[in-house]
N, C-alpha and C positions, 0 to 999 in steps of 0.2 A: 533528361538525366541519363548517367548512361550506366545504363548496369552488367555487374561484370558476368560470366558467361558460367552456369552452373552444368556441372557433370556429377551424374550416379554412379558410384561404382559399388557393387556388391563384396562379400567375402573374399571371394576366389582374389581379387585383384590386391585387396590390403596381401593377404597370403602373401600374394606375386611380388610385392614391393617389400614387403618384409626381406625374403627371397632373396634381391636382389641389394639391397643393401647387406647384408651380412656380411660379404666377401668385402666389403669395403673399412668396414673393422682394421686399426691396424694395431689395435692393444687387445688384452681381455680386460674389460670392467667387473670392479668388485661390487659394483652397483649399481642400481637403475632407478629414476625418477620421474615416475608419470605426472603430466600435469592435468589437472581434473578440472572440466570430464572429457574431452578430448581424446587425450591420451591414454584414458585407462584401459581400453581395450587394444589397442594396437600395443601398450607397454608387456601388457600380459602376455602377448602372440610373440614378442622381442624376445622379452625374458625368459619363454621357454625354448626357442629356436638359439639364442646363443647361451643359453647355461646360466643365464644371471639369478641367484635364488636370491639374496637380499635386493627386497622393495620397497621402495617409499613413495609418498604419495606426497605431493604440493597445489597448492591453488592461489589462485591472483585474482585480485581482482579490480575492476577499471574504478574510477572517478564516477561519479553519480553522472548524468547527463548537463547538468548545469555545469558542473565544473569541468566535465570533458570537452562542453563549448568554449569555454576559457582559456583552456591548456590548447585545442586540439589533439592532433594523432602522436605530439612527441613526449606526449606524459609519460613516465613507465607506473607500471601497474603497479599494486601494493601485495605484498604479498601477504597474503590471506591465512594461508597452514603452509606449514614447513615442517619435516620433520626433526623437531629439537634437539630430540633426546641421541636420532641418527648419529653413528660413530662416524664422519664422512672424512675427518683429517686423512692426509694421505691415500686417499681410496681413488682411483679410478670409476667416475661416476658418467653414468649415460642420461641425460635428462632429455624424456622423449615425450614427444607429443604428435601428434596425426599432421597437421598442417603449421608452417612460417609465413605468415603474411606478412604482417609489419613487420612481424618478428622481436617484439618486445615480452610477449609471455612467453616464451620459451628463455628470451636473455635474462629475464630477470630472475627468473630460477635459477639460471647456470652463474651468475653471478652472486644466487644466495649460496650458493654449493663450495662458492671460491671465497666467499666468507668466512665457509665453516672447514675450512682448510681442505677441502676436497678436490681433483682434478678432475674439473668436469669438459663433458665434449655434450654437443647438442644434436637430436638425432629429429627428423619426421620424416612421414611417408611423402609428404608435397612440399615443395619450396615455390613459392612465386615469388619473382626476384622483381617483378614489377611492382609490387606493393610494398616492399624491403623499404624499413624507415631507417635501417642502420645502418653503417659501414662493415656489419659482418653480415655471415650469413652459415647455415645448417654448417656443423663439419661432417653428418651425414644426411642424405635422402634418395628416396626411392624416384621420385621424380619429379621433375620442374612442369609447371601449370603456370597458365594464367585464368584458370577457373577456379571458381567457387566450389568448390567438393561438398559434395553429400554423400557423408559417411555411411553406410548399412545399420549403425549403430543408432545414427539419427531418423534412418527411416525406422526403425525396429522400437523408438520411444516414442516417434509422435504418429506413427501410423503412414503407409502409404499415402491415404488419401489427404491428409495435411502434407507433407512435404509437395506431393503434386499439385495440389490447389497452391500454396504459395509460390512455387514454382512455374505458376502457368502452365501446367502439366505438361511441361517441356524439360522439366528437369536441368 
């Protein structure tokens, strides 16, 4: 079986890719939409490096594993929280999250956004275009991988010594 290739990266480096997306901005957003939990930390590091003070929070979530054998990988997720009450008509909206893989929890936010009459753009810190189950892709990111990322956020919840013991202490 082949598994795909994991990388650690600490603080400093989210920082760096925050950094480096910014300038690639070609609007200001009235808005920003973390997808949780993911994106809640890198949204927060966004939102105060470009100005954005209105936050919202979304979450998705997959098909139980019975029905994800069913479907496979082209179900889109459900969406789980959204903010309701969010004024989003008309708003230039960022809907960010840390990594695009397939690339379906991030579309289906940007697609609840374009529901609720808002112009949404899709932002993460990783795009891996090999795993891309869609015909789009980020309209920003900090950089393209083809690894498995481990965020500092995920080492910081389950402890060093769990992410390196599942990791085969190779990270």
């Amino acid at each position: 079986m082949n598994h795909p290739r994991k990388e650690i990266i600490g603080y400093q480096e989210v920082s760096k890719l925050i950094t480096l997306i910014l300038p690639q901005f070609e609007t200001e957003f009235n808005a920003i939409i973390m997808l949780s939990p993911g994106g809640i930390i890198p949204t927060g590091m966004m939102a105060a490096a470009a100005g954005i003070e209105e936050i919202y929070l979304a979450q998705v979530q997959f098909p139980s594993e019975t029905d994800l054998e069913e479907a496979k990988l082209f179900t889109l997720p459900k969406i789980a929280q959204f903010p309701a009450d969010a004024p989003l008509a008309d708003k230039r909206v960022l809907v960010m999250n840390n990594a695009w893989g397939s690339g379906r929890t991030t579309w289906a936010v940007y697609k609840q956004v374009e529901g609720a009459g808002g112009i949404p753009s899709t932002c993460v810190l990783h795009y891996n275009p090999y795993r891309n189950l869609l015909k789009y892709q980020p309209d920003y990111y900090g950089a393209i991988t083809d690894a498995y990322i481990i965020y500092p956020w995920d080492i910081d919840q389950a402890g060093p010594d769990r992410v390196y013991l599942e990791n085969g202490g190779r990270g």
